[in-house]
C-alpha positions in Angstrom: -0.7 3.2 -38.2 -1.8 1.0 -35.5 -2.8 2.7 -31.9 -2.0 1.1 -29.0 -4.9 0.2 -26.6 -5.5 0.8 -23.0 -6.4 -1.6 -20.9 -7.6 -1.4 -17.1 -5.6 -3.0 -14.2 -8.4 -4.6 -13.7 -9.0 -6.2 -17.0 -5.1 -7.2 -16.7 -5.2 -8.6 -13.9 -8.2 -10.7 -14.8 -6.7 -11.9 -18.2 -3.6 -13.2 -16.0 -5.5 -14.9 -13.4 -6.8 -16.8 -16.8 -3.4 -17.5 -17.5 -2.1 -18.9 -14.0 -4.7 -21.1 -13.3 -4.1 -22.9 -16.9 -7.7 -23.9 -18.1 -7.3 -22.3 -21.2 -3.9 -22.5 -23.8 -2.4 -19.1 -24.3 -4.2 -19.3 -28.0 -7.5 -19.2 -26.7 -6.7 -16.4 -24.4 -5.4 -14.7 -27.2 -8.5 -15.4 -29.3 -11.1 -14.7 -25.8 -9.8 -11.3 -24.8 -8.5 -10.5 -28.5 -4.7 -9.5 -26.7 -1.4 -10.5 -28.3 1.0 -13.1 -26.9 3.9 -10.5 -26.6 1.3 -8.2 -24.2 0.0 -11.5 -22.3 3.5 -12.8 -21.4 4.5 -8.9 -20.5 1.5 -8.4 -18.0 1.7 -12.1 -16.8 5.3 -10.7 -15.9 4.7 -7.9 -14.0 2.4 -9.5 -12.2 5.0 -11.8 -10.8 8.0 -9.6 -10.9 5.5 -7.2 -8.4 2.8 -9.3 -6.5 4.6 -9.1 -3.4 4.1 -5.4 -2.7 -0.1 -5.9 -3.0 1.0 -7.3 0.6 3.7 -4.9 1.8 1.1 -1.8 0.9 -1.3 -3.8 3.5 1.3 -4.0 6.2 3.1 -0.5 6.1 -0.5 0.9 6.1 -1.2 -1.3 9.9 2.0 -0.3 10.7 1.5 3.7 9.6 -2.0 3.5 11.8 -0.2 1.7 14.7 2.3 4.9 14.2 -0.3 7.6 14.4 -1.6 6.2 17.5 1.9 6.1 19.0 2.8 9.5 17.9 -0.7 10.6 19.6 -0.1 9.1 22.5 3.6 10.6 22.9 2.2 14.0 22.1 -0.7 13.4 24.9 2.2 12.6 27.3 4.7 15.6 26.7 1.4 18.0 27.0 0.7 16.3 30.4 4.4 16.4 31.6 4.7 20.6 30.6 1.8 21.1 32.2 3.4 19.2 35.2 6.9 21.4 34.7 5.4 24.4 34.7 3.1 24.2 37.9 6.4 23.0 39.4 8.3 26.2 38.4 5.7 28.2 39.8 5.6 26.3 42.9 9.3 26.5 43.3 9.6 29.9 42.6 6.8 31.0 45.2 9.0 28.8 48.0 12.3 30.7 47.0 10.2 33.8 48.3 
């Protein structure tokens, strides 16, 4: 029985590149990394079907930084403005005497 091999993202991703840019037929790629059509054609697939999230990842993780720093800067603000209620309350309630 045959077992199936593992291959790295890595090396999939450079055996694709190989086949995108077109400088060698799908034979000799076959014959060079020693991978069958069926597999080529599968990872050359996923590879398109999913390339576009290799540049969402890149902007939801700006956008998740830019979040942090708006979250800290809320949380800086509502800690200043208790601070601020409270010295009123006090304030107040020494006046009412």
């Amino acid at each position: 029985m045959k077992k199936n091999k593992n291959y790295s993202n890595e090396y999939k991703f450079k055996v694709v590149l190989e086949m995108i840019r077109g400088d060698l037929t799908i034979v000799e790629i076959m014959s060079k990394y020693q991978v069958p059509r069926s597999v080529l054609h599968r990872w050359k697939k996923q590879l398109l079907d999913n390339g576009a999230a290799i540049f969402a990842t890149d902007k939801s993780r700006v956008s998740s930084e830019h979040d942090q720093t708006n979250l800290d800067k809320l949380h800086a603000a509502i800690g200043r403005l208790k601070i601020e209620n409270d010295f009123l309350h006090q304030v107040s309630a020494k006046l009412k005497l």
